[in-house]
VOLO-606649 format. One record per residue (C-alpha): residue number from 1; residue in three letters; z, y, x. Coordinates in steps of 0.2 Angstrom, whole numbers, always signed. Layout:
REM residues N
{pos: NUM code: ala up: Z north: Y east: X}
...
END
This chain:
REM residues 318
{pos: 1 code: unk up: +739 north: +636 east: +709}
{pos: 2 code: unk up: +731 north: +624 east: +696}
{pos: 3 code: unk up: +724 north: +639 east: +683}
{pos: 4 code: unk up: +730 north: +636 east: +667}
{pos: 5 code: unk up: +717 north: +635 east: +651}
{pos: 6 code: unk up: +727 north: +633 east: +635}
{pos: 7 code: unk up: +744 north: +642 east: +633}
{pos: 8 code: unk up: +754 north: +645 east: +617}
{pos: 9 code: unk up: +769 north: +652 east: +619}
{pos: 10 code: unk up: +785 north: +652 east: +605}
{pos: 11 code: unk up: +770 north: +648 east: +591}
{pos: 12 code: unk up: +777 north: +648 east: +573}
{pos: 13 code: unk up: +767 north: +645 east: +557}
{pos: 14 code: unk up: +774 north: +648 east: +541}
{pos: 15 code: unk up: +765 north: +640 east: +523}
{pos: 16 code: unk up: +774 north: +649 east: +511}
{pos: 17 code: unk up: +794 north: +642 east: +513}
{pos: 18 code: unk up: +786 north: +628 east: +523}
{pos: 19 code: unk up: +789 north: +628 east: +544}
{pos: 20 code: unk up: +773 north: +618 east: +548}
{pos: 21 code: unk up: +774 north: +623 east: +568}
{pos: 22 code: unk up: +792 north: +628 east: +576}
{pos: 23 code: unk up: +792 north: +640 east: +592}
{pos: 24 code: unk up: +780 north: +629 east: +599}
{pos: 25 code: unk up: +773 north: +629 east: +618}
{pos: 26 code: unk up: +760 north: +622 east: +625}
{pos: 27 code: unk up: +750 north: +625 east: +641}
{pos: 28 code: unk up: +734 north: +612 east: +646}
{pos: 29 code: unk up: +725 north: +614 east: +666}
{pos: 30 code: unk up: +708 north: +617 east: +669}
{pos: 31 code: unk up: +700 north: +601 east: +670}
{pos: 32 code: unk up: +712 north: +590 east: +661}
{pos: 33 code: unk up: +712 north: +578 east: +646}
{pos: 34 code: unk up: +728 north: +581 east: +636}
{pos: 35 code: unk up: +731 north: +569 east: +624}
{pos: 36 code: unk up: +741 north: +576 east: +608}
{pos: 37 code: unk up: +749 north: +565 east: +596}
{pos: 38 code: unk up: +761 north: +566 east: +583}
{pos: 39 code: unk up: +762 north: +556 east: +564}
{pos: 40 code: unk up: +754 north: +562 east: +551}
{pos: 41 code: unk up: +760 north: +582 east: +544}
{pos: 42 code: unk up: +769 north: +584 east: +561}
{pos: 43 code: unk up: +760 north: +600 east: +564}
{pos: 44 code: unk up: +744 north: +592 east: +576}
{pos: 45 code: unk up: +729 north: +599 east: +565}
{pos: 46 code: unk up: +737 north: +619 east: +564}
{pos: 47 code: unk up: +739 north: +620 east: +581}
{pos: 48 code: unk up: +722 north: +614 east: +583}
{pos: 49 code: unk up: +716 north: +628 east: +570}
{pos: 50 code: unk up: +725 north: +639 east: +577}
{pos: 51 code: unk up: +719 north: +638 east: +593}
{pos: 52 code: unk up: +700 north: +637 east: +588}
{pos: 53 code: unk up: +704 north: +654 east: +580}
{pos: 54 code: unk up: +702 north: +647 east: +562}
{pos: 55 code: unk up: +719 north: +651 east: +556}
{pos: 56 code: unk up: +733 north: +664 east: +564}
{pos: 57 code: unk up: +751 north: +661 east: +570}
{pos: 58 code: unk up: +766 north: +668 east: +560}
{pos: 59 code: unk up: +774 north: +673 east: +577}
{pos: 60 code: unk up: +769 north: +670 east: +594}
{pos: 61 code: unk up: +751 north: +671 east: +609}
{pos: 62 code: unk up: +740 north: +660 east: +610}
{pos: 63 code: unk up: +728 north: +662 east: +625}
{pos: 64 code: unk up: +712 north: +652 east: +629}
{pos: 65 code: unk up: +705 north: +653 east: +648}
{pos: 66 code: unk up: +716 north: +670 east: +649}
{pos: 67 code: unk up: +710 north: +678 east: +635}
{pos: 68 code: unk up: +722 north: +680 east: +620}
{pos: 69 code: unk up: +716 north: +672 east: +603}
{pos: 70 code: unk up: +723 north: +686 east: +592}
{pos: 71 code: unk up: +717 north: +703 east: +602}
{pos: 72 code: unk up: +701 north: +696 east: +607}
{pos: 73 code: unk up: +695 north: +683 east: +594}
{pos: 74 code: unk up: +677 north: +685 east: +596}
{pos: 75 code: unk up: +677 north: +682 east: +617}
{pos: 76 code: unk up: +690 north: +668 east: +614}
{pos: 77 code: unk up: +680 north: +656 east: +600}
{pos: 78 code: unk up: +666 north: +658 east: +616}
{pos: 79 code: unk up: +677 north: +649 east: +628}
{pos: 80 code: unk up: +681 north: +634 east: +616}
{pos: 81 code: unk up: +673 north: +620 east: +609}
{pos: 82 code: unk up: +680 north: +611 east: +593}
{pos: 83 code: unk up: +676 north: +595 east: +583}
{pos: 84 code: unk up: +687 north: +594 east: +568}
{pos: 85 code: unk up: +689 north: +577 east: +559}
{pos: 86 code: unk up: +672 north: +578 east: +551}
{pos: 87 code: unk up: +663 north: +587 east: +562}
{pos: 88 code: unk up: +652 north: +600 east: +555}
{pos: 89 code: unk up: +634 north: +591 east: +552}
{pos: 90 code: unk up: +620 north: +599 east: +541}
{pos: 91 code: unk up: +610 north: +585 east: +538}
{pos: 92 code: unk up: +593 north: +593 east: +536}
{pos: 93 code: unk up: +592 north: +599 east: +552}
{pos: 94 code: unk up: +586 north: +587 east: +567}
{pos: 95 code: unk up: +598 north: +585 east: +581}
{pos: 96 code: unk up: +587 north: +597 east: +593}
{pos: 97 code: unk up: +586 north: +610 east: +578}
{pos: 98 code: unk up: +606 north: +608 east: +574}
{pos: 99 code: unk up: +612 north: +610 east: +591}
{pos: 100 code: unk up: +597 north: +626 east: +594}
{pos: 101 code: unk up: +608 north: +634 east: +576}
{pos: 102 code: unk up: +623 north: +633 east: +584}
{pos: 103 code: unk up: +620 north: +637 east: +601}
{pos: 104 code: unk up: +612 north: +654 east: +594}
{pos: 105 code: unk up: +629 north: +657 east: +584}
{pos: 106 code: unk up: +639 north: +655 east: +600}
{pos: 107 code: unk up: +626 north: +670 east: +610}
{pos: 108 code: unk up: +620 north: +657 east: +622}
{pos: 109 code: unk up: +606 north: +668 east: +630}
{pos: 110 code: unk up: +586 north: +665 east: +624}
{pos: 111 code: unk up: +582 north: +664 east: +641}
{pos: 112 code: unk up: +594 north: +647 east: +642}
{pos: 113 code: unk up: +595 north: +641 east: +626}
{pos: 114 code: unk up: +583 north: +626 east: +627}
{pos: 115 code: unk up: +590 north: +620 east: +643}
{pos: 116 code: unk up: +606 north: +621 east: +636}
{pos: 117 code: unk up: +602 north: +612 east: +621}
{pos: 118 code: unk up: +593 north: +599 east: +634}
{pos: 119 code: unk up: +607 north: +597 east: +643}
{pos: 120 code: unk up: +623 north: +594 east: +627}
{pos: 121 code: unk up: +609 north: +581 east: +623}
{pos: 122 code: unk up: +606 north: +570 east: +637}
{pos: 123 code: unk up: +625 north: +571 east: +641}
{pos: 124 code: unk up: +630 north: +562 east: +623}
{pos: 125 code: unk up: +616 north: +550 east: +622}
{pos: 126 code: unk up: +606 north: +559 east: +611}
{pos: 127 code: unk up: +588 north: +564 east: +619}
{pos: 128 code: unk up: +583 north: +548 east: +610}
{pos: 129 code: unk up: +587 north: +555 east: +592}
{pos: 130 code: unk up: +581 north: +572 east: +596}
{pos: 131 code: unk up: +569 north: +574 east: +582}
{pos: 132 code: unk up: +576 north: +561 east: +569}
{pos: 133 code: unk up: +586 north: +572 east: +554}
{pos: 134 code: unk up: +607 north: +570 east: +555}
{pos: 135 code: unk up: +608 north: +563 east: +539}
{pos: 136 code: unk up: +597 north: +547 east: +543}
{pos: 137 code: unk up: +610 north: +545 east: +559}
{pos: 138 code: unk up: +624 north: +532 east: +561}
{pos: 139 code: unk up: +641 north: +536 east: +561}
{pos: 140 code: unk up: +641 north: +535 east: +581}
{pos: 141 code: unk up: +628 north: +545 east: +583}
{pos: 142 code: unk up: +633 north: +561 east: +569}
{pos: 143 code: unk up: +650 north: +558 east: +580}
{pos: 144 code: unk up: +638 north: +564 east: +597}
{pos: 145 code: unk up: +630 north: +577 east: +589}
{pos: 146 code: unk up: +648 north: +583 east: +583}
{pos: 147 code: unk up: +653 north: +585 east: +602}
{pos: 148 code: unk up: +638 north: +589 east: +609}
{pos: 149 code: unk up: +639 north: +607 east: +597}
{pos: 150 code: unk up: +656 north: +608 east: +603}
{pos: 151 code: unk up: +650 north: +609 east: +622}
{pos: 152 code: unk up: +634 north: +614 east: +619}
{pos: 153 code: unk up: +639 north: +633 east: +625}
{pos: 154 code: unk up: +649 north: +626 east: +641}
{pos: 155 code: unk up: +664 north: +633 east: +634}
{pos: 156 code: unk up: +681 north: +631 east: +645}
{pos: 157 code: unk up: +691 north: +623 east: +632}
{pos: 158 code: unk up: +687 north: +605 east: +621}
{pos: 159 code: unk up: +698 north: +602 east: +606}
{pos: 160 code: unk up: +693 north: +586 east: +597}
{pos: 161 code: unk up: +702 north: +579 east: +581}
{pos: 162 code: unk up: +700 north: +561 east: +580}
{pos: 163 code: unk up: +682 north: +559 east: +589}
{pos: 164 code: unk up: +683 north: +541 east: +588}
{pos: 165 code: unk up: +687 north: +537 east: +568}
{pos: 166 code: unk up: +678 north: +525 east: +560}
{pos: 167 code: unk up: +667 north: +521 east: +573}
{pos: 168 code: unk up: +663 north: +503 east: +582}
{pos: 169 code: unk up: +672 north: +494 east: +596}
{pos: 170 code: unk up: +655 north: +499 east: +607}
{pos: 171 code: unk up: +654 north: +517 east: +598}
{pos: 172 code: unk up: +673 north: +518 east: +603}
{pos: 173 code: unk up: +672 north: +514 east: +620}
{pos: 174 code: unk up: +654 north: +526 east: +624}
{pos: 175 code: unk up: +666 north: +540 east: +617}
{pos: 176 code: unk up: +679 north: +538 east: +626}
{pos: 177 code: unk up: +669 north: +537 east: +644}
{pos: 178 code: unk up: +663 north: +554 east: +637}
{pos: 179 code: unk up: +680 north: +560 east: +634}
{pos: 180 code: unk up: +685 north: +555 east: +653}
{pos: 181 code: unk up: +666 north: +564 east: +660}
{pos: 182 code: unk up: +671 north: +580 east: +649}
{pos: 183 code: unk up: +688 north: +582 east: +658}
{pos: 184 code: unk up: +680 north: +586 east: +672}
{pos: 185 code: unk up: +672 north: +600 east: +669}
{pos: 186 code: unk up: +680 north: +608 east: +654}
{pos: 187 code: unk up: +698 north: +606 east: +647}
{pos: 188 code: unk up: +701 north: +594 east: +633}
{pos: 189 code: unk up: +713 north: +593 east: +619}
{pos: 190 code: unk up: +711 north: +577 east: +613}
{pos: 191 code: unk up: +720 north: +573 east: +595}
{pos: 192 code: unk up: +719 north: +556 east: +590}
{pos: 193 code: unk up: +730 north: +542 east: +581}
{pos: 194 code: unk up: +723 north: +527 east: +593}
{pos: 195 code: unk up: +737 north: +524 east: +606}
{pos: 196 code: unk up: +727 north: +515 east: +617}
{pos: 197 code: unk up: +712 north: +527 east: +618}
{pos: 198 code: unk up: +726 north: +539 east: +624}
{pos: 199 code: unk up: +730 north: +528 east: +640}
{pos: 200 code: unk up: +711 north: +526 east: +644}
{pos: 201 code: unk up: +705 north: +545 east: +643}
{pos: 202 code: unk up: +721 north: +557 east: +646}
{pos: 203 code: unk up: +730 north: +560 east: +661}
{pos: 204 code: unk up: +745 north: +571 east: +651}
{pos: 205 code: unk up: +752 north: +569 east: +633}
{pos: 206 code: unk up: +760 north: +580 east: +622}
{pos: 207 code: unk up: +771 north: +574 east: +606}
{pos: 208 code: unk up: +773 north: +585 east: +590}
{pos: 209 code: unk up: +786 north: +581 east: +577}
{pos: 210 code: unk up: +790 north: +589 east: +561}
{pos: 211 code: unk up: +782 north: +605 east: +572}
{pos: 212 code: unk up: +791 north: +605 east: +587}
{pos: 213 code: unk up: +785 north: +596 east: +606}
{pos: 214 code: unk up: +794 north: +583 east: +606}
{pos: 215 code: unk up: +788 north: +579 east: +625}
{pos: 216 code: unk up: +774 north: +584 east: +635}
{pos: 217 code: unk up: +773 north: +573 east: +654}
{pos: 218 code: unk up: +761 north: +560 east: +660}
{pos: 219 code: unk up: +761 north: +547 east: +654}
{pos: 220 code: unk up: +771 north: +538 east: +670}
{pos: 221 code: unk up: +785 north: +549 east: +667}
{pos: 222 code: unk up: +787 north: +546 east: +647}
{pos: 223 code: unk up: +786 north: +528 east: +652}
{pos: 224 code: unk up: +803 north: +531 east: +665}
{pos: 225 code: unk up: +810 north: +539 east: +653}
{pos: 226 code: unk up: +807 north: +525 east: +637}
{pos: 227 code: unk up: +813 north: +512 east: +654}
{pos: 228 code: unk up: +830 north: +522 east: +651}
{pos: 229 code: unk up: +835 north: +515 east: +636}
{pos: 230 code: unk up: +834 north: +495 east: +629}
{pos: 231 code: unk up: +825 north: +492 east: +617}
{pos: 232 code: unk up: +824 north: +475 east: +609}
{pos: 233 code: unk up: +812 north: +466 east: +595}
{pos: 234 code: unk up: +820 north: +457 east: +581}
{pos: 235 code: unk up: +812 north: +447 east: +567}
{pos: 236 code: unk up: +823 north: +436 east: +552}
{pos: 237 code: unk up: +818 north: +424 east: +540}
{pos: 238 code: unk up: +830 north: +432 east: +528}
{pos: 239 code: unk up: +831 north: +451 east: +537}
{pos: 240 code: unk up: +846 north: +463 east: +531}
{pos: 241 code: unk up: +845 north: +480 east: +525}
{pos: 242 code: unk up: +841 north: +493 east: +536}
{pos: 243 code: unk up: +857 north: +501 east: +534}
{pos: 244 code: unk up: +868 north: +487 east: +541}
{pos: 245 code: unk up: +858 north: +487 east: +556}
{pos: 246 code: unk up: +861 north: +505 east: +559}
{pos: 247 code: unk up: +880 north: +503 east: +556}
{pos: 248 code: unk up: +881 north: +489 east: +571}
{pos: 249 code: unk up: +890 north: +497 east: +586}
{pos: 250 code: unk up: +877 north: +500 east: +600}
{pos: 251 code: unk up: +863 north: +504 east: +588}
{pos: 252 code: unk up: +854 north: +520 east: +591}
{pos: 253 code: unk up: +838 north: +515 east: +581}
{pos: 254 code: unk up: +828 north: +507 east: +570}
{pos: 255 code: unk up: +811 north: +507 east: +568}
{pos: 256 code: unk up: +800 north: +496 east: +557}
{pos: 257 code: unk up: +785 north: +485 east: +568}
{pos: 258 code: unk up: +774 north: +472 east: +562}
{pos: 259 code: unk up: +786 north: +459 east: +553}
{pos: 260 code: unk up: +802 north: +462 east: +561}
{pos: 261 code: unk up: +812 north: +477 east: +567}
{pos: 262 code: unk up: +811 north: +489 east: +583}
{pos: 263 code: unk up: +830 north: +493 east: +587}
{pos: 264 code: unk up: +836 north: +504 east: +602}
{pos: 265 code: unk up: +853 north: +500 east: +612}
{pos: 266 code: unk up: +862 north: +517 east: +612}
{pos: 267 code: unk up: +877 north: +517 east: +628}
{pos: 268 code: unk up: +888 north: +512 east: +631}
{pos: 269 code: unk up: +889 north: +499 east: +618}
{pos: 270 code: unk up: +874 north: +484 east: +618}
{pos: 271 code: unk up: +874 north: +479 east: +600}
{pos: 272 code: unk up: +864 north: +462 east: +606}
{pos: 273 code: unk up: +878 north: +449 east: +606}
{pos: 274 code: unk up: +884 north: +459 east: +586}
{pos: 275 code: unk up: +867 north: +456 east: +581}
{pos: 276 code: unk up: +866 north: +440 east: +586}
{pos: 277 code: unk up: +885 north: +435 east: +580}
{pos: 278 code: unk up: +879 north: +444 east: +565}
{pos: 279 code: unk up: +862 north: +434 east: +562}
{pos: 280 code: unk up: +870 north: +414 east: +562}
{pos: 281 code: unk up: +884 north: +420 east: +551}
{pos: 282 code: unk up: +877 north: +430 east: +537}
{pos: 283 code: unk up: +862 north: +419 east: +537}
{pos: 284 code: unk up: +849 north: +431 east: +541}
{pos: 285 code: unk up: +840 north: +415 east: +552}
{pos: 286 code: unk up: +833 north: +423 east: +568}
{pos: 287 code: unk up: +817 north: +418 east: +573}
{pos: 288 code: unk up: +810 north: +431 east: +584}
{pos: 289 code: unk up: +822 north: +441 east: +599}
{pos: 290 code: unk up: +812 north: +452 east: +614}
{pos: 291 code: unk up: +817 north: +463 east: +625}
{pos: 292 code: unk up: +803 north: +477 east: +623}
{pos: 293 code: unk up: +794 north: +488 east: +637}
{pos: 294 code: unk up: +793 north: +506 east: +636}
{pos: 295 code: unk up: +773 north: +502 east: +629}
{pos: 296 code: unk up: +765 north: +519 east: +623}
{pos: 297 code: unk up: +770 north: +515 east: +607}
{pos: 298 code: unk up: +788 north: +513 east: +608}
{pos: 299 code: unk up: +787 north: +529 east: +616}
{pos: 300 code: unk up: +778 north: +538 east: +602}
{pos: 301 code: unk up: +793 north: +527 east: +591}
{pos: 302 code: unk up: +806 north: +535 east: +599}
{pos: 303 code: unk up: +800 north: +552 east: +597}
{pos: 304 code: unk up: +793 north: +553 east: +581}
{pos: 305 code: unk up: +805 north: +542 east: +568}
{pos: 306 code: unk up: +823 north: +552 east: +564}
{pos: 307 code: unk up: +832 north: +540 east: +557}
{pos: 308 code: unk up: +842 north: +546 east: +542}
{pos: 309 code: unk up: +859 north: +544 east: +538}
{pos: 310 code: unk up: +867 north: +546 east: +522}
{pos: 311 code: unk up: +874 north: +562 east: +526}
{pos: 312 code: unk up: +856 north: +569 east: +531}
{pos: 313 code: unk up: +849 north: +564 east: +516}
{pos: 314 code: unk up: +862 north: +574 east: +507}
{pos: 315 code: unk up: +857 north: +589 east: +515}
{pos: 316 code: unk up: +841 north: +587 east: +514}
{pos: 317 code: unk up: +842 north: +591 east: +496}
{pos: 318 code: unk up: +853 north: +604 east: +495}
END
C-alpha cells in the first residue's frame, strides 16, 4: 500500500469572521509531485503554513510522514522542507555558510553535517557559488539556495510556494527538472500560478477555491472530466454584456480569456446556434468561434470562477 506523507483531515481556519480554509482534506504519496493551484486568496498559502507548522488549524489533524503537526511539532518541522514565496536568504552568509546555519537548526548530526551540506549543494547547482555571499547572487541562484535549505535535512516532505517567480526561461526550466529529481525521493507540494510548469513536473493536482478542494486527480482524469462538457471560444467586434450571455439558454459559463469570452454549454440545451442567431442580429459582429479542449486551463476555469447571479450578489451583502 502506497504510504501516504501528507494528510489533513476536515482542516478549518478561522481569521477573525473570515473562513480562509473550509473542512479541508488532503492527502500526497511518498515520492509524488503534487501540484496545488488555486487564484489568488483561495486559501493555497494557509494550507502551506499550516502544514510547515507556522500557523495552527481552527479544527482539524494535520499529519506529515505519520506524525501529527499539532501533538508533535518539533519531530514534524524535521520531516519537511519549506520554500515560501521569498525564500528565507540572509545575505551575508555564503551559500556553504547559509545552508551549514540551517542544517544545525534542523539537528542534522556534526558528524554529517558537512556531507549534507555537500550534498543540498551539488544537487541544485550550487558547488560552483559555494563561497560567493547570497546577496551578490542572481535571482536563479538565491532561488537554489532557497531549495537547497528546504532539502538540506532529507526531510520527507517538500512544500514550495512559487519556486519559479521571476526567474528566466533557462532558470525556469533548470527548476522545474529539479522539481521532477525531488519527486523521487521526497514528496513535493508544489504551489505555483504557472499552468504549464504544472503539466511538466506533477503527476497529481489539487484545486482550492474560496477554501475548499475543488478536485484533486491526475491530471488525465480532470482532462476526461473538462471533455465532459463543451466549451466554446468566442470573440465580437462589438461583444455584449456579460449578463446577456448568461441569460442565453444552454449557458452554464462565462469566463473572460484573452480578447473574447470562454462560455461553457450546460445540457441539455446548446446555446451555439442562439449565440450565433444572436451575434448577426444584434450587431455584435463575430469574428472569432472555437470549439475549446479541456486545456489545463480551462479546467482551472471551470473550477475556480463562480459566476454570480443577481440574486447572489444580493446575499452576498446581506
Amino acid at each position: 500500500m502506497t504510504e501516504t506523507m501528507i494528510h489533513l483531515s476536515g482542516v478549518s481556519r478561522s481569521f477573525g469572521s473570515v473562513k480562509a480554509l473550509d473542512q479541508i482534506h488532503l492527502e500526497v504519496r511518498r515520492g509524488e509531485v503534487m501540484g496545488f493551484l488555486g487564484p489568488n486568496g483561495a486559501g493555497k498559502t494557509t494550507t502551506m503554513r499550516i502544514l510547515a507548522g507556522l500557523l495552527a488549524p481552527t479544527e482539524g489533524s494535520v499529519a506529515v510522514a505519520g506524525v501529527d503537526v499539532l501533538d508533535h511539532p518539533v519531530e514534524a518541522r524535521a520531516r519537511i522542507g519549506f520554500l515560501p514565496e521569498n525564500p528565507p536568504i540572509y545575505g551575508e552568509m555564503t551559500v556553504y555558510e547559509y545552508l551549514g546555519y540551517l542544517a544545525t537548526l534542523r539537528r542534522v548530526p556534526g558528524v554529517g553535517l558537512k556531507q549534507a551540506v555537500e550534498r543540498a549543494m551539488e544537487r541544485c547547482g550550487l558547488t560552483s557559488v559555494r563561497d560567493r555571499l547570497l546577496r551578490n547572487l542572481s535571482k536563479g541562484f538565491k532561488q537554489r539556495a532557497g531549495i537547497a535549505q528546504a532539502i538540506v535535512h532529507s526531510p520527507d516532505v517538500v512544500i514550495l510556494d512559487e519556486p519559479t517567480v521571476g526567474l528566466d526561461p533557462i532558470q525556469i526550466r533548470e527548476i522545474r527538472a529539479l522539481i521532477r529529481e525531488l519527486g523521487g525521493e521526497h514528496s513535493v507540494l508544489l504551489s505555483t500560478h504557472i499552468l504549464p510548469e504544472v503539466r511538466m513536473t506533477c503527476q497529481r493536482v489539487a484545486v482550492i477555491h474560496q477554501g475548499r478542494i475543488v478536485a484533486d486527480d491526475t491530471l488525465d482524469a480532470l482532462e476526461s472530466r473538462a471533455h465532459g462538457s463543451t466549451m466554446y471560444y468566442l470573440r465580437w467586434r462589438q461583444p455584449p454584456v456579460i449578463e446577456t450571455l448568461r441569460q442565453i439558454p444552454g449557458v452554464g459559463s462565462v469566463t473572460p480569456k484573452e480578447e473574447g469570452w470562454l462560455i461553457r454549454a450546460e445540457s441539455p440545451d446548446d446555446p451555439l446556434p442562439e449565440l450565433v442567431r444572436l451575434s448577426a442580429a444584434e450587431g455584435w459582429d463575430l469574428r472569432e468561434l472555437t470549439q475549446a479542449g479541456g486545456s489545463l486551463e480551462e479546467i482551472f476555469l471551470q473550477l475556480t470562477t463562480r459566476e454570480e447571479r443577481p440574486d447572489e450578489n444580493e446575499e452576498s451583502k446581506a
